[in-house]
C-alpha positions as a printed Julia matrix, in Angstrom:
272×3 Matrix{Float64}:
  50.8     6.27   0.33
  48.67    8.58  -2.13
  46.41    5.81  -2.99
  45.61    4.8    1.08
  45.21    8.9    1.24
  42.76    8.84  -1.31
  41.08    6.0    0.05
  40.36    7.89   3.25
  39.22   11.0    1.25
  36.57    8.79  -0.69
  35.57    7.77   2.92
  35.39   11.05   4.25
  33.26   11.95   1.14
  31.26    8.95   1.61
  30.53   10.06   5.41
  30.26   13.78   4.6
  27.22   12.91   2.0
  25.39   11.33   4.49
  26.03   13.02   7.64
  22.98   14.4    9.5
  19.67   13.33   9.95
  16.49   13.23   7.6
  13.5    14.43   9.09
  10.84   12.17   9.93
   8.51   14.76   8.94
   9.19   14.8    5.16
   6.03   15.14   2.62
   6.04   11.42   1.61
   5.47   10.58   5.44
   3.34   13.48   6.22
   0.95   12.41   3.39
   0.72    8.7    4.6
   0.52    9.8    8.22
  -2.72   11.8    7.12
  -3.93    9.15   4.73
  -4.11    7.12   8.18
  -2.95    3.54   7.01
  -4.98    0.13   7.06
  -3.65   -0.5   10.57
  -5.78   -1.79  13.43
  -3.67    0.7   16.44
  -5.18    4.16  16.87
  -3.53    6.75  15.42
  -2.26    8.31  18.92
  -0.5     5.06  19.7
   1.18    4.5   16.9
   2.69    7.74  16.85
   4.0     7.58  20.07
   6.93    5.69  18.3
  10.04    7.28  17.43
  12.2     5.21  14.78
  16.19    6.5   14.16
  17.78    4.09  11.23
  21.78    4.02  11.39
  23.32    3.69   7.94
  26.24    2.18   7.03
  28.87    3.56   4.47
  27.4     1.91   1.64
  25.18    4.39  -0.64
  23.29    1.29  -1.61
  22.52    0.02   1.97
  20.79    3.75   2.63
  18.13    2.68  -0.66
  17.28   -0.37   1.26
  16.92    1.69   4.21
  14.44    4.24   2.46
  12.5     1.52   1.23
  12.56    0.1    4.84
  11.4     3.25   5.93
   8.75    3.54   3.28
   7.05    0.46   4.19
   7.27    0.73   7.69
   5.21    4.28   7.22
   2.31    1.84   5.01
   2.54   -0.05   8.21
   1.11    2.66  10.04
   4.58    4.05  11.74
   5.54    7.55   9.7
   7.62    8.78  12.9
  11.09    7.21  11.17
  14.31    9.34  10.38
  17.35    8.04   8.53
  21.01    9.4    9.92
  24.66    8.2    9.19
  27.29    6.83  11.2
  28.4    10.17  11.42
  24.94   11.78  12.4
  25.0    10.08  15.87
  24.96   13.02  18.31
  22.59   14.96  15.46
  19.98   11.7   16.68
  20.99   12.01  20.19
  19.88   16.0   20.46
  16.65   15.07  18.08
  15.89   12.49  21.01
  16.24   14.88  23.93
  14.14   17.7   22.04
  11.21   15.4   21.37
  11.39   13.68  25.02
  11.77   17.01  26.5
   8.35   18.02  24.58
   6.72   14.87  24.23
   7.2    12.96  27.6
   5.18    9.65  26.52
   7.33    9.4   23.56
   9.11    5.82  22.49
  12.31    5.65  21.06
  13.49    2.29  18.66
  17.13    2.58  17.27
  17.85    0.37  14.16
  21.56    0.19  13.03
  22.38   -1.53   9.51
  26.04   -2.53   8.95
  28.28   -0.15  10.9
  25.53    1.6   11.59
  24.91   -1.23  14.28
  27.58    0.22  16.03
  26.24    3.87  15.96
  22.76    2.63  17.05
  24.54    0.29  20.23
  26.73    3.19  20.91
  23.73    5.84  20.88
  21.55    3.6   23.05
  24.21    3.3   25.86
  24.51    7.37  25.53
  21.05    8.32  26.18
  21.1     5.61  29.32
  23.29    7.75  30.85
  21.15   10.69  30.2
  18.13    8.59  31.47
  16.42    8.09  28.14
  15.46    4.67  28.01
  15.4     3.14  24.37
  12.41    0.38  24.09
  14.28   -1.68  21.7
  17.2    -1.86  19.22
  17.09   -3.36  16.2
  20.63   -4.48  14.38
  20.81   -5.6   10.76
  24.24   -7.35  10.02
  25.62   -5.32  12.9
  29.38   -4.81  12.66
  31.6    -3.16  15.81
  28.57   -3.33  18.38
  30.34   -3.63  21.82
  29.8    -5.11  24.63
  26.59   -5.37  26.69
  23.36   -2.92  25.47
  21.01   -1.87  27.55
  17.77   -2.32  25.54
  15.7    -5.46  24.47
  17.93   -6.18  21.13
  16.0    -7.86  17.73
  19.46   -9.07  15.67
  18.25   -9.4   12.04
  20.9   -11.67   9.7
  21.29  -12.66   6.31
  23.41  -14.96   7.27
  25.84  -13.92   4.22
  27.98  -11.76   6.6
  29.49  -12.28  10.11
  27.13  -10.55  12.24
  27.49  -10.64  16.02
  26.14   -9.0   19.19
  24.42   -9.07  22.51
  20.39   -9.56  21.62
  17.13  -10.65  23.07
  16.22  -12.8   20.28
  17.58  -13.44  16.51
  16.25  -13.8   13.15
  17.77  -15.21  10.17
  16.91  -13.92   6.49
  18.65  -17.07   4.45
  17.41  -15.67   1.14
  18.1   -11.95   1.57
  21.77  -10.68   0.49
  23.89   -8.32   3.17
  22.48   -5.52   0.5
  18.81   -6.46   0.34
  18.46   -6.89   4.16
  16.71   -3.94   5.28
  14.26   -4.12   2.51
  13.4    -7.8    3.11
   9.95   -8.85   3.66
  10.87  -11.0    6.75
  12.95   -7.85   7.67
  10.33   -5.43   7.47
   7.61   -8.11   8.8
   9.7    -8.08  12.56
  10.15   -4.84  12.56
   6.87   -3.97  12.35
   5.66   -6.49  15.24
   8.35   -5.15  17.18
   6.85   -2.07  16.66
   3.87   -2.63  17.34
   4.36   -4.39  20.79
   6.55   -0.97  21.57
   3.37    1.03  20.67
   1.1    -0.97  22.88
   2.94   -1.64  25.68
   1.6     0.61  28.46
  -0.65    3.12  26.19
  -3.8     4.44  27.7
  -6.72    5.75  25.26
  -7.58    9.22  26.72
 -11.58    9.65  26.39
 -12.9    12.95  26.85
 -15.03   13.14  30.02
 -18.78   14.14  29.92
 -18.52   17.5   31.94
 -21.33   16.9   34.9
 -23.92   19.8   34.53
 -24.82   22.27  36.83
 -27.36   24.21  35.64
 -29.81   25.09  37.89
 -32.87   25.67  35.59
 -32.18   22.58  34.37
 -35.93   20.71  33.74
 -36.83   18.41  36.68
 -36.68   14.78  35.47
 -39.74   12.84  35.46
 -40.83    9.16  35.96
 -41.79    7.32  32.64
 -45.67    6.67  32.76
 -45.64    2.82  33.11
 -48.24    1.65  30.68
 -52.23    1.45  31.75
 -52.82   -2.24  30.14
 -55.77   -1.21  28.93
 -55.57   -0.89  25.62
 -55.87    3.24  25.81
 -51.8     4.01  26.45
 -51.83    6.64  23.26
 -54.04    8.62  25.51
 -51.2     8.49  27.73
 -49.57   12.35  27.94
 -45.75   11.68  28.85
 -45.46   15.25  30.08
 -47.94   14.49  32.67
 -47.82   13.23  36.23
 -48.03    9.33  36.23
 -51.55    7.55  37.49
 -49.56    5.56  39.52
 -48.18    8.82  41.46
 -51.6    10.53  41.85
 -53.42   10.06  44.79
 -55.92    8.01  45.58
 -59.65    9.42  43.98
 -62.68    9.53  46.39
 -66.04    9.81  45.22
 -68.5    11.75  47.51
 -71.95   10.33  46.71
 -75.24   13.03  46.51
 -75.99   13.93  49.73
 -79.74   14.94  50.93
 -80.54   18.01  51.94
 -78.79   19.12  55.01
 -76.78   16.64  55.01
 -73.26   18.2   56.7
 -70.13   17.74  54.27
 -68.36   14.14  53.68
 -64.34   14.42  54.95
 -62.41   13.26  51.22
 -58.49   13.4   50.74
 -58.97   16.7   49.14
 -60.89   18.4   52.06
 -64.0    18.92  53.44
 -66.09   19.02  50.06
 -69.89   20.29  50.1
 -71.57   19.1   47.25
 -74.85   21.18  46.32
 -77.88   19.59  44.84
């Protein structure tokens, strides 16, 4: 009996250690956020994403899910917290807050181990609230449930029985249960799943050229279409086109006496 109640103590200690969530906003993030990695998705898209990993128990299965998390922010996604099994409703009010500010935000839930069963169970708890989750992501799930109400990536190593409802699979032969989350092929999916999450529906906002209304404003003028004659740098752009002058008469000497020739300008009198 005193070794079983020590065994739930070291759990409970276990747990305890890793309860709550880790900001997403951390230094080493911030700093790659602002370094604004190699990645071909603007800035504003990408961090429309929202990424919650779900730990298991093991202390070594939350290294491979920093270094998931590491690589996913060189892959141009920095928005990523880490939380235990025991951090679920900590995640659940960090969701609300940043929908309730940030209404075009995405949420992706990955679960690792039993933290599979955190992520399926925190995905069916926002539903209810109306949060929709894009996607789930389970890595050797244990304890999932039933049905889950996102588009589901399952992610094996094939080294542990790993079961649940999904959209597609992938299997990681050469990764151990340990390694998983820090696979290349793991961190390879993610990221595409990712990215098609960051894409899918996002608008670029341009800022509009404001139409002016200025009254004194310059009047615009036609361009002088060139002359063809070989003098065009005599040309004075500021001036009123040839084309739009009109028409020149030429009033001839008259003889003395003679009464005034009519032009376009006017009766004109020319004096010898």
């Amino acid at each position: 009996m005193a070794a079983r109640n020590w065994a739930v103590l070291a759990l409970a200690a276990v747990a305890a250690l890793q309860t709550g969530c880790v900001s997403h906003c951390h230094k080493t993030h911030a700093a790659a956020r602002e370094r604004g990695p190699d990645c071909d998705l603007p800035a504003a898209c990408r961090n429309t994403v929202h990424v919650f990993l779900f730990d298991g128990l093991s202390p070594a299965g939350s290294c491979a899910l920093g270094a998931l998390r590491t690589e996913l922010a060189h892959n141009g996604f920095a928005k990523v917290g880490i939380g235990s099994v025991a951090s679920g409703f900590c995640a659940l009010t960090e969701i609300e807050e940043i929908r309730a500010s940030a209404p075009d935000a995405k949420f992706v839930l990955v679960g690792y181990d039993v933290g599979g069963g955190a992520a399926a169970h925190s995905a069916r708890a926002l539903a209810k609230k109306g949060i929709a989750v894009e996607a789930l992501v389970l890595l050797d799930p244990v304890a999932c449930g039933g049905e889950l109400p996102a588009r589901t990536l399952l992610v094996t190593s094939g080294k542990a029985h790993a079961s649940a409802p999904h959209s597609s699979r992938v299997t990681v032969p050469d990764a151990s249960h340990a390694r998983l989350p820090a696979h290349p092929t793991t961190v390879a999916v993610v990221t595409e799943l990712l990215r098609e999450v960051a894409v899918n529906g996002y608008v670029e906002v341009t800022d509009a050229v404001p139409a002016s209304d200025y009254k004194h404003a310059p009047e615009m003028r036609p361009a002088v279409p060139p002359r063809g004659d070989g003098w065009d740098f005599l040309a004075d752009d500021r001036r009123t086109p040839p084309a739009l002058l009109p028409p020149t008469s030429v009033v001839s000497q008259p003889q003395s006496g003679a009464p005034a020739r009519p032009t376009s300008a006017g009766a004109v009198t020319i004096r010898p």
